[in-house]
VOPAGU-2260 file (C-alpha; in pm, 1 decimal, decimal comma):
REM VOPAGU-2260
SITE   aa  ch    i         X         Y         Z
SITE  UNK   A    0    -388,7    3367,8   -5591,3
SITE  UNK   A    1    -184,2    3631,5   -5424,4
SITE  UNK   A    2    -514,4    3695,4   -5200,1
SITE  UNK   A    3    -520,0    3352,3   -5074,4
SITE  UNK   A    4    -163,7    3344,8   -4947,4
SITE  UNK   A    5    -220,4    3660,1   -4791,9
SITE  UNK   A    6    -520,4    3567,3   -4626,8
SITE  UNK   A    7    -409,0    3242,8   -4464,8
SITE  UNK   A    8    -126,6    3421,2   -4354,3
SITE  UNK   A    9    -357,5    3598,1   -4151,7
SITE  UNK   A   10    -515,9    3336,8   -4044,9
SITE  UNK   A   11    -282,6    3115,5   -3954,1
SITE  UNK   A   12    -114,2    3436,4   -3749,8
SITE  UNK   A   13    -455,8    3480,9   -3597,2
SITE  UNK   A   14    -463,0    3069,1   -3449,0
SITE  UNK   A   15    -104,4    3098,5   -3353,6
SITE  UNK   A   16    -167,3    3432,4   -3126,7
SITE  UNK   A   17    -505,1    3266,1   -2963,5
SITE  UNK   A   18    -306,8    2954,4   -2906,7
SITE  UNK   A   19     -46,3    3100,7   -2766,0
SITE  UNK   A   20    -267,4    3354,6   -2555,1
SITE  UNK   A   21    -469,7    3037,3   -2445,5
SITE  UNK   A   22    -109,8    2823,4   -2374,4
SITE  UNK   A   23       7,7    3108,5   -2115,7
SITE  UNK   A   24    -377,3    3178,3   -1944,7
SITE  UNK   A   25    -337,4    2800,0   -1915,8
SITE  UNK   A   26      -8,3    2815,6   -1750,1
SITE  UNK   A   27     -88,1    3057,7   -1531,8
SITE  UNK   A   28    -412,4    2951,5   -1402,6
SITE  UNK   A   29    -341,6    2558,0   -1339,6
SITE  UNK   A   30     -80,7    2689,9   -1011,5
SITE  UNK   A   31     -76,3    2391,5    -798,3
SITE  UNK   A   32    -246,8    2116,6   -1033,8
SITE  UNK   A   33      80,6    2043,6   -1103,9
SITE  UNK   A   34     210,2    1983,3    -795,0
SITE  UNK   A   35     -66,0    1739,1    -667,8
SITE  UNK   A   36      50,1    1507,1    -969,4
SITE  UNK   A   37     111,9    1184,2    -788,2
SITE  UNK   A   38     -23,7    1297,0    -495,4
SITE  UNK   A   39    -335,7    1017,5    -482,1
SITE  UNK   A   40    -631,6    1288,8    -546,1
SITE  UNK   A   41    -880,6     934,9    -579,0
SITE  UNK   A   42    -684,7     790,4    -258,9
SITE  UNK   A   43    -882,4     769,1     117,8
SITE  UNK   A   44    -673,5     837,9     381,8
SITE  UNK   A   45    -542,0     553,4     534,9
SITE  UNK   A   46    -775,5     328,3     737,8
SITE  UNK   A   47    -753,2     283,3    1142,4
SITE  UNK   A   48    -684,9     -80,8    1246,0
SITE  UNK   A   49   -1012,3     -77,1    1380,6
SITE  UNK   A   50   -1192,5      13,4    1044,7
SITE  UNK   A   51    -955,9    -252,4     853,5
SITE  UNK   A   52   -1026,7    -504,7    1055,9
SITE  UNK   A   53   -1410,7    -413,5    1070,0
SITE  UNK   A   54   -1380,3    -414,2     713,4
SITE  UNK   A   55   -1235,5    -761,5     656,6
SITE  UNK   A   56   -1457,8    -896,5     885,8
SITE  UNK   A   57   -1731,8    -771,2     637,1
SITE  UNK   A   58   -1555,8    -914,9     339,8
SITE  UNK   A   59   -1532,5   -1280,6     547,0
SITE  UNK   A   60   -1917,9   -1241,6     654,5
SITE  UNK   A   61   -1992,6   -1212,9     280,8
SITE  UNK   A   62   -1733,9   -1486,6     163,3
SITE  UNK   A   63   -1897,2   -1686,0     426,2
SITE  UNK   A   64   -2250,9   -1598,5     263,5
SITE  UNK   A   65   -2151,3   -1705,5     -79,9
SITE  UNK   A   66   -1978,2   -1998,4      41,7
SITE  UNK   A   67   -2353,8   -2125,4     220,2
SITE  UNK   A   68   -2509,8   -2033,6    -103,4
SITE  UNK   A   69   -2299,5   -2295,7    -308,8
SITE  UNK   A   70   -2348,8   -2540,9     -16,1
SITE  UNK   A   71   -2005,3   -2534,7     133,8
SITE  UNK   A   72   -1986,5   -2472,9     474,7
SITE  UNK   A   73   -1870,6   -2169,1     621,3
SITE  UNK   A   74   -1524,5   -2093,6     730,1
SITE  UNK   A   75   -1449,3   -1973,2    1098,6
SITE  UNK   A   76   -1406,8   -1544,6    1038,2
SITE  UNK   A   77   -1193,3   -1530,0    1402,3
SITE  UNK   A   78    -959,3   -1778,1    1261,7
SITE  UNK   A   79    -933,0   -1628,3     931,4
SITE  UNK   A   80    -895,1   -1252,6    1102,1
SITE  UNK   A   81    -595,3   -1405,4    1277,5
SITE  UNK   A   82    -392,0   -1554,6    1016,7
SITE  UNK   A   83    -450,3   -1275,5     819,8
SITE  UNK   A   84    -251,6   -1099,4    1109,2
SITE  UNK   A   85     -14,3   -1355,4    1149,2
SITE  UNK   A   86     317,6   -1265,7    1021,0
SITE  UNK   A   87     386,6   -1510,5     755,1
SITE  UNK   A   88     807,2   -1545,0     763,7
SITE  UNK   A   89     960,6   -1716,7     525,5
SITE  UNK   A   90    1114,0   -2072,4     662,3
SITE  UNK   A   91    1486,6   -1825,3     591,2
SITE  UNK   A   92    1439,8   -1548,0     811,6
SITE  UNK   A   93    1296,8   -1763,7    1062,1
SITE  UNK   A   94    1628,5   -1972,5    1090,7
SITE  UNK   A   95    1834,7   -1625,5    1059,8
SITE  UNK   A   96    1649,8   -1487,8    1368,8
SITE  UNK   A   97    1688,3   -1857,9    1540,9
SITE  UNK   A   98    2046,5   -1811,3    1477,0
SITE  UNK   A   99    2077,5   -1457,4    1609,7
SITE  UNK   A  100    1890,8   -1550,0    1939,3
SITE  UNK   A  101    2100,3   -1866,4    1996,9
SITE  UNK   A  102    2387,2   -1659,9    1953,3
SITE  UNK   A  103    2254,5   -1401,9    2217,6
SITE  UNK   A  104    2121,4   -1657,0    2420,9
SITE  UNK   A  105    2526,5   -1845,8    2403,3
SITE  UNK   A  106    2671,8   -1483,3    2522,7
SITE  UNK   A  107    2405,2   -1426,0    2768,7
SITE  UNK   A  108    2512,7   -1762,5    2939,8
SITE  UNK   A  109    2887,6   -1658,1    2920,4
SITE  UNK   A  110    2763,4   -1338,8    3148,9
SITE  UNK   A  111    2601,7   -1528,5    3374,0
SITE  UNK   A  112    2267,2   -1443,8    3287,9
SITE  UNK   A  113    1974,2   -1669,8    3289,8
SITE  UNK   A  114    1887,1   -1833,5    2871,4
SITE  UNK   A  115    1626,4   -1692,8    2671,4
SITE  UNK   A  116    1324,1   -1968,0    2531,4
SITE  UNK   A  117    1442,3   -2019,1    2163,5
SITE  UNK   A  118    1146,4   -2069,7    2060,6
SITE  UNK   A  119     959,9   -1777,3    2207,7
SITE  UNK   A  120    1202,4   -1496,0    2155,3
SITE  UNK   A  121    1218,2   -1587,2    1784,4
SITE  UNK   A  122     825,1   -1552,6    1775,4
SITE  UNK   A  123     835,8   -1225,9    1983,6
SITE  UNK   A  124    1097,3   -1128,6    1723,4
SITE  UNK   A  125     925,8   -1213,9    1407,6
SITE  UNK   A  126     610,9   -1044,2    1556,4
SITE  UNK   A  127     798,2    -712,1    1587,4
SITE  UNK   A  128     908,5    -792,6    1247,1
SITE  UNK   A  129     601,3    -801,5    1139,7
């Protein structure tokens, strides 16, 4: 019995001392994998407005293609492409920025100065927001 203890002393010595050999090679060998944790190794760089909007086109061509295949008729892509760039404020910030240009627009007549169109400077503003 004494021969048994003995020997899986050894071995168990023997795993502990690979492991440990195997835990610092490990260490010292992964160097930067570390630091690219998080990093998006599986992400594309980001795509050029041109190449977006090439590729929602696509996406709207093929929507379009399923949509004939059920029967339905197709939607208009242009139109789509455009409300898809549309800034879509909410009904709030809309009647914040109303308030801020009627405001500017009420110290801009105090100066002198010629009024602002309500309506467009809050779109120009919401576009720029966008």
């Amino acid at each position: 019995m004494r021969g048994m203890e003995g020997a899986f002393a050894i071995v168990l010595f023997v795993v502990v001392g690979v492991a440990g050999v195997a835990a610092v090679w490990a260490l010292v060998t992964s160097g930067s994998s570390y630091d690219q944790i998080g990093s998006g190794g599986f992400e594309e760089r980001p795509a050029s407005p041109a190449e977006r909007e090439t590729e929602i086109r696509q996406m709207l061509q093929a929507r379009n293609a399923r949509r004939e295949a059920r029967g339905e008729a197709p939607l208009d892509v242009e139109a789509e492409l455009r409300a898809l760039d549309a800034p879509a404020a909410d009904p709030g910030l809309r009647e914040e920025v109303r308030e801020l240009v009627v405001a500017r627009n009420a110290r801009r007549v105090a100066r002198g100065e010629a009024p602002l169109d309500v309506e467009a400077e809050v779109e120009r503003q919401l576009r720029e927001l966008g």
